[in-house]
N, C-alpha and C positions, 0 to 999 in steps of 0.2 A: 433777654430782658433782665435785669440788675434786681434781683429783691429790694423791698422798700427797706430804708433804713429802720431797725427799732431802737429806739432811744433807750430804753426800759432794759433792754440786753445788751446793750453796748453798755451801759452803766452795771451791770453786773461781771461782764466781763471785765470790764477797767477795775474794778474793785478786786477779783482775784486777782490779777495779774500788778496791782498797786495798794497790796496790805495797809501799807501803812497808812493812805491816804481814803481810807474811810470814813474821815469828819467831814471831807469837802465832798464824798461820793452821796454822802449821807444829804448835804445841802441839796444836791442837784436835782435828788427823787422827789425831795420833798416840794422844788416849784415843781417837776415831773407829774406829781400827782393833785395841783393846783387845778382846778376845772377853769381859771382863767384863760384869755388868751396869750397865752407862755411864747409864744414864737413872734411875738408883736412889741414894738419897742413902745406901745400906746402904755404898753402894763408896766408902770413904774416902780411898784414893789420889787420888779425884777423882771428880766426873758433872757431866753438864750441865744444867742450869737455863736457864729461858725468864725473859725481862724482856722488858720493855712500855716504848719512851718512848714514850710516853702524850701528842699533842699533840690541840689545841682544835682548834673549825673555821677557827681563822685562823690556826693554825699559830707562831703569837705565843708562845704559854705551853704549860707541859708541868707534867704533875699528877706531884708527888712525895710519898713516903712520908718523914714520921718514922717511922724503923724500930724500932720496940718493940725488938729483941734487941741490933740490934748502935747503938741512940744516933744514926744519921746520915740527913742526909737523902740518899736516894738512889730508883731506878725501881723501878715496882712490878713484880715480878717475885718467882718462886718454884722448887721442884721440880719434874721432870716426872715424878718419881714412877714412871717405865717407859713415857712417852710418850713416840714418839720423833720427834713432830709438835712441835720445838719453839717453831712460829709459832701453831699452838694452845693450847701452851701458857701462852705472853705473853699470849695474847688472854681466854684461862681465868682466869688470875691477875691481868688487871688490872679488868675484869669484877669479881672477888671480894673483890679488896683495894678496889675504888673505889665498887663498888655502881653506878655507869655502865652504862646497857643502851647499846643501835646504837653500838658500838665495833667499828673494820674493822681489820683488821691488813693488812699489805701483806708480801706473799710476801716478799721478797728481806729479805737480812740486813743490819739497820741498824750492830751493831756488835758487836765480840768482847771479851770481856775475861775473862782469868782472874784471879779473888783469892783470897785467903785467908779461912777463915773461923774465927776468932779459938774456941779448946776451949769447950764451955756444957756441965755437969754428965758427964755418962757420953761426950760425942760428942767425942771429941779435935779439933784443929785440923784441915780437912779444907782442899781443893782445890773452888773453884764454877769449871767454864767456861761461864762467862754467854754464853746466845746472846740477842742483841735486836733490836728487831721494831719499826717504827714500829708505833704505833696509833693510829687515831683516831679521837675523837668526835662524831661524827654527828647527836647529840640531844640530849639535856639533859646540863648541863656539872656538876649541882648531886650532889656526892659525898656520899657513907658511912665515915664514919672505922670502919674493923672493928677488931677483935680484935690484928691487926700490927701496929699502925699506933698510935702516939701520936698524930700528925697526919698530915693530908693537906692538900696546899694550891699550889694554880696559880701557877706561877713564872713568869715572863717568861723566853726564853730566851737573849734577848740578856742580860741580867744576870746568867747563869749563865755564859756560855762566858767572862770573865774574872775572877770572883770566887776570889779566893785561899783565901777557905773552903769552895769548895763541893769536892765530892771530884771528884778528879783525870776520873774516866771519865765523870764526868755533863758537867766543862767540855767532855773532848773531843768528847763528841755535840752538846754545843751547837753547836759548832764545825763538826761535819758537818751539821749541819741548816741552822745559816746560811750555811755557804758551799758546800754544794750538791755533796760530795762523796762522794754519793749511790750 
């Protein structure tokens, strides 16, 4: 049986292992420590979300979403909907956005990012604290464009971590995948 994930310690981990990025470690405790429903997209001051960088078995390219709502290419990733296993989550969500079976997720947290998520009909502009997960592909590399997804399409990563248009948090994971600041 798999230990339960603990958020609490995966966020203490992430923080020695990512000094510098202790202002946004520092966000994440604090909804962490919110007695709200944090894992529920209902709590519009904010919740947290599971993402997937999603790499191949040679760790070369990472499978991105054209994001049907919000226009941009970025990781596939979702809500956890009141799950508070956010490393199954990524693992759930990229599974369902890619259509990919034997995808392995790796315990330890790949990267943090909170953003903004732009108002769509009734849901005002909300807060995501994105938690991300490497994952990877194991078996067959050949995807499923779903429902979210305008496209889906295997990047290289080294052409990611300095491209000026790609969005700002997918260069900086580039950048932690190639340079090993793991």
């Amino acid at each position: 049986m798999t230990p339960a994930f603990d958020l609490a310690a995966a966020l203490a981990d992430y923080r020695r292992r990512h000094p510098g990025e202790s202002a946004v470690v520092d966000l994440f405790q604090g909804l962490l420590a919110d007695p709200g429903p944090i894992y529920e997209r209902r709590r519009l001051g904010g919740h947290f979300t599971g993402s997937a960088w999603l790499v191949d078995r040679t760790g070369e390219r990472v499978l991105l979403t054209h994001h049907r709502k919000l226009g941009r290419w970025l990781q596939l990733g979702g809500h956890a909907d009141g799950d508070p296993d956010l490393a199954a989550v990524a693992l759930k969500e990229a599974q369902e956005e890619s259509g990919l079976a034997d995808l392995v997720v790796e315990p330890a947290v790949f990267d943090l990012d909170r953003h903004a998520i732009p108002a769509r009909g009734e849901v005002p502009e909300h807060w995501h604290y994105d938690v991300r997960f490497v994952v990877r592909a194991t078996g067959s590399e050949d995807f499923l464009v779903g429902e979210e997804s305008l496209d889906l399409a295997w990047k290289p990563v080294r052409d990611m971590a300095n491209d000026p248009g790609a969005d700002e948090s997918l260069r900086r994971m580039a950048r932690k995948w190639l340079f090993g600041t793991l």
